[in-house]
C-alpha positions as CSV (number, residue, x, y, z in Angstrom):
1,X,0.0,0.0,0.0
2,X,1.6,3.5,-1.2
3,X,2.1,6.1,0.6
4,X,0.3,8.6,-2.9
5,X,-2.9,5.7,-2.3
6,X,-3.1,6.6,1.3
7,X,-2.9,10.9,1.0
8,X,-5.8,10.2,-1.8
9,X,-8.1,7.9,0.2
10,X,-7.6,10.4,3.2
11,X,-7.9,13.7,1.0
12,X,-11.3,11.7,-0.1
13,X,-12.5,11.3,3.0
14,X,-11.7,14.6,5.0
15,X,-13.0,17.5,2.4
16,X,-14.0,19.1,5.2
17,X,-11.0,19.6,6.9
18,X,-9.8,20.9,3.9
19,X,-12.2,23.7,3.9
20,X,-11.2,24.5,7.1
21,X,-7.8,24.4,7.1
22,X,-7.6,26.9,4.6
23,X,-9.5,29.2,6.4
24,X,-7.3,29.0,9.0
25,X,-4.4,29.4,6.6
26,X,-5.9,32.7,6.5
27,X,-5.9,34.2,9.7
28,X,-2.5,31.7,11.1
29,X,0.6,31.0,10.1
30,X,0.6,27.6,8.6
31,X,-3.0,27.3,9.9
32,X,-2.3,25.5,13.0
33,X,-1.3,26.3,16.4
34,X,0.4,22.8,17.4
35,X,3.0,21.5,15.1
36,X,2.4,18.4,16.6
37,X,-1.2,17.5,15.3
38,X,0.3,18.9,11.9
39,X,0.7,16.9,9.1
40,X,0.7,16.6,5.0
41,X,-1.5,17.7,3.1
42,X,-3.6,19.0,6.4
43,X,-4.7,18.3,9.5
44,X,-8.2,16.6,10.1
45,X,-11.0,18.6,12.3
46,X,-13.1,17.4,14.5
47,X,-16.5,19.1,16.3
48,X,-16.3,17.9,19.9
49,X,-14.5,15.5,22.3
50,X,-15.2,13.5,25.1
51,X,-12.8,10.9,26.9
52,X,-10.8,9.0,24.4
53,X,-13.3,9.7,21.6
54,X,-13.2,12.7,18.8
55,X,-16.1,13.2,16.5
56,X,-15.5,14.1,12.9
57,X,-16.2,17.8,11.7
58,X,-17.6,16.2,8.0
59,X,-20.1,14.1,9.4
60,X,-20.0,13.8,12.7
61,X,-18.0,10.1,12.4
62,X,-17.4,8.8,16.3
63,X,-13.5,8.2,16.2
64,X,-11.2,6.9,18.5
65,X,-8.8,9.5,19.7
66,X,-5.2,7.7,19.7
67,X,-2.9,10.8,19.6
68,X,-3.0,10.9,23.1
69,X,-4.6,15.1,24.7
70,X,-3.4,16.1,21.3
71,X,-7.3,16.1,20.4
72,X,-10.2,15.4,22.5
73,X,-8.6,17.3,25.3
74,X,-8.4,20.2,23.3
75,X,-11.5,19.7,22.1
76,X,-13.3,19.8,25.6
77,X,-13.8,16.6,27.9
78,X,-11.0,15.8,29.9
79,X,-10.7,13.7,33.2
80,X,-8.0,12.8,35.0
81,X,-7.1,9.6,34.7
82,X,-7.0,9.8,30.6
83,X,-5.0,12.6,30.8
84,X,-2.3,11.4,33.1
85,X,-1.9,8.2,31.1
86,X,-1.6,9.4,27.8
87,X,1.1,12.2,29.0
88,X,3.1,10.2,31.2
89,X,3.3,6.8,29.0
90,X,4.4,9.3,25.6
91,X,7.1,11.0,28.4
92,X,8.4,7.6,29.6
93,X,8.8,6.1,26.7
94,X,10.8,8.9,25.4
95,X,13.3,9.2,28.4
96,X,13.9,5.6,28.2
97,X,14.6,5.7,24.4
98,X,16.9,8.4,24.5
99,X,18.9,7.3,27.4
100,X,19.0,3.4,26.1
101,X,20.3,4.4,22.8
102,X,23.0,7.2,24.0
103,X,21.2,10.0,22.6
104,X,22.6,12.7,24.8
105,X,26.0,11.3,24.1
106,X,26.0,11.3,20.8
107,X,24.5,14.9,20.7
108,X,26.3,16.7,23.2
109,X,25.0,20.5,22.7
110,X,21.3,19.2,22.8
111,X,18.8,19.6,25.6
112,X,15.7,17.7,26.4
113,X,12.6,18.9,27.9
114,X,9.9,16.5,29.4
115,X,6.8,18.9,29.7
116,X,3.2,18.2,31.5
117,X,3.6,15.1,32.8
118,X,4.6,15.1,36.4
119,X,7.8,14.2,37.2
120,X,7.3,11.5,40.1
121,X,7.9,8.7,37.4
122,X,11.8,9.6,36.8
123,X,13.2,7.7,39.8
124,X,11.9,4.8,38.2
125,X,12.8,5.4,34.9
126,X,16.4,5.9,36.0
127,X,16.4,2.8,38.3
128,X,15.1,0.6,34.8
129,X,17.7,2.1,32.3
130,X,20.8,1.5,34.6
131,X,19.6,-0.9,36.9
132,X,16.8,-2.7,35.8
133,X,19.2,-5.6,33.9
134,X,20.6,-7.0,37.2
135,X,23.2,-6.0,39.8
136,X,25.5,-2.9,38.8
137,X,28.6,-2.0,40.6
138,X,28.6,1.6,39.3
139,X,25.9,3.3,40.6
140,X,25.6,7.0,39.5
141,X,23.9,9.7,41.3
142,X,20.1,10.2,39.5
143,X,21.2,13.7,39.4
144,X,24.3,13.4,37.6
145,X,22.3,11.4,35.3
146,X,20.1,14.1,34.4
147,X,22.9,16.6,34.6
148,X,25.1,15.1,32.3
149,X,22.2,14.2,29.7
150,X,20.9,17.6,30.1
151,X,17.1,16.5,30.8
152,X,14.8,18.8,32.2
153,X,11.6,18.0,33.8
154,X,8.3,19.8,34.6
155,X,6.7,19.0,37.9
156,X,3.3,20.4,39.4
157,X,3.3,21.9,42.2
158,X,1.1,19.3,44.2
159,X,3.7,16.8,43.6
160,X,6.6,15.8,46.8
161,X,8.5,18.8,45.7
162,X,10.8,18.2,48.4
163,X,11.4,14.9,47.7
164,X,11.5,15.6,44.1
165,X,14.6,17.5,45.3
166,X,16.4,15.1,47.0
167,X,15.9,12.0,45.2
168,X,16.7,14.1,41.4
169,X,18.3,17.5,42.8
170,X,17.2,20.8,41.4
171,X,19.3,21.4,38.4
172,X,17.0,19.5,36.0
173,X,13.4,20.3,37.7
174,X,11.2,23.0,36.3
175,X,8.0,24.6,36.8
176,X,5.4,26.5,34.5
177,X,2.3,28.3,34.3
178,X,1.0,26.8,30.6
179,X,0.6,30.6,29.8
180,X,-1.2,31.1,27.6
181,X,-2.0,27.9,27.1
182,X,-5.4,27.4,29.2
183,X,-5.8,24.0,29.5
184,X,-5.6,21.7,33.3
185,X,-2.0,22.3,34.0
186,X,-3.0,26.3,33.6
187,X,-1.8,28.2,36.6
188,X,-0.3,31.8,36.5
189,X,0.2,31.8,40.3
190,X,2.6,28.9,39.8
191,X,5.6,30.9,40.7
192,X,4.0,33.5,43.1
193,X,3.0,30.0,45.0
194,X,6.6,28.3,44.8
195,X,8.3,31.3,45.9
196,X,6.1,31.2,49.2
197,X,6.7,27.7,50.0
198,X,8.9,27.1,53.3
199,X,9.4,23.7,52.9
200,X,12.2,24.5,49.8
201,X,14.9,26.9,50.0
202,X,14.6,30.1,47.9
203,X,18.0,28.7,45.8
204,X,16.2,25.9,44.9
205,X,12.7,27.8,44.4
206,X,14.4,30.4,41.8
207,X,16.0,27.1,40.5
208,X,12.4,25.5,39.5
209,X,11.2,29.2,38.6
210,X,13.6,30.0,36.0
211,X,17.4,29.5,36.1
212,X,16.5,25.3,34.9
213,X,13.9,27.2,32.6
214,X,16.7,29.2,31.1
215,X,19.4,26.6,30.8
216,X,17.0,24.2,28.8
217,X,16.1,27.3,26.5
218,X,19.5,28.3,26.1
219,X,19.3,31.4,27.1
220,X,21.9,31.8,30.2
C-alpha cells in the first residue's frame, strides 16, 4: 500500500478539513497552532471530544482518539485519569529511548525537555535504564544522570517537591504556568506560590522558577 494511495483515500474522505484548514491558513501561520497534530497535506478537524473519543467535523464520524490530549482534550472533555496516562506513557517512553540508545552522548549540545507530565515517574525510569538488567557495581547519582544528559523535567506543584529535590536534585526540575495555554496544567500563580513555600529553599525555588527554565532554552 503506497504512501500517494493513502494521501488520496484520506484527502477523499476529510474535504472538510480541507475547507477548514484553509480558512485558518488565513488568519494563522501555517493554519495551525500545534505543530504536533500537523501533518501533510492538512490536519483533520473534528466538532467535539469527550474521553478518548473525537467526533469528525464532516459528518459527525465517532473516532477513536489515539494521539494521546493532542485532540479530544483540546476539544473539551478531559478527566483525569485519561490525561495522566496518555502524558506520562508518551514522556516515559521517550526518556527511556533516548537514554538506552545514547542520545545525549552522541549529541552533546542538545537539551531535552519532558513537559506536563509530572515528574514522580523519573526515579523509576532511571532505576530501569541503569539498573533494571541486574546487579550494577557503578551506581551513579540520579542527578548526575540528568545533569550530564541535560534532561529537564516539569513538575506540578502538588507533587513531593521536596522529595522531588532530594531524590533528582534541582538542576534539571522546572516549573510553569502553561501561559497562555489554558488548559488543566493552567496556573499563573505557579511561581508567586513556589516562591512562598517554606518547605524548599529560595535557591532551589528560583532554581524550578527559572534558572533550569533558562538553561533548557538556552538562554543563560
Amino acid at each position: 500500500m503506497s504512501l500517494d494511495k493513502e494521501v488520496t483515500e484520506y484527502a477523499s474522505k476529510t474535504g472538510r478539513s480541507r475547507v477548514l484548514h484553509e480558512e485558518a491558513l488565513a488568519v494563522m501561520p501555517g493554519g495551525n497552532s500545534r505543530t504536533t497534530t500537523f501533518f501533510d497535506p492538512y490536519p483533520f478537524y473534528f466538532q467535539r471530544g469527550q474521553g478518548a473519543h473525537i467526533w469528525d467535523a464532516a459528518d459527525g464520524r465517532l473516532i477513536a482518539e489515539l494521539r494521546g490530549h493532542e485532540a479530544s482534550l483540546n476539544m473539551g472533555e478531559w478527566s483525569p485519569t485519561q490525561h495522566g496516562i496518555h502524558i506520562s506513557a508518551f514522556s516515559q517512553d521517550a526518556f527511556l529511548s533516548l537514554l538506552a540508545n545514547g542520545v545525549p552522548t552522541k549529541f552533546p549540545r542538545l537539551r531535552f525537555g519532558f513537559i506536563e507530565a509530572g515528574a514522580g515517574w523519573v526515579r523509576y525510569m532511571l532505576w530501569i535504564a541503569m539498573y533494571g538488567g541486574g546487579p550494577n557495581d557503578v551506581r551513579p547519582e540520579y542527578e548526575d544522570v540528568l545533569t550530564s544528559s541535560r534532561f529537564f523535567i516539569t513538575c506540578e506543584l502538588s507533587e513531593d517537591i521536596p522529595a522531588l529535590i532530594r531524590e533528582l536534585g534541582d538542576n534539571c526540575l522546572c516549573v510553569g504556568t502553561d501561559y497562555v495555554h489554558n488548559d488543566p496544567h493552567f496556573d499563573l500563580s505557579a511561581f508567586a506560590a513556589l516562591a512562598a513555600r517554606t518547605d524548599i529553599s529560595q535557591e532551589s525555588a528560583t532554581k524550578l522558577a527559572a534558572i533550569n527554565a533558562q538553561r533548557l532554552y538556552g538562554l543563560c
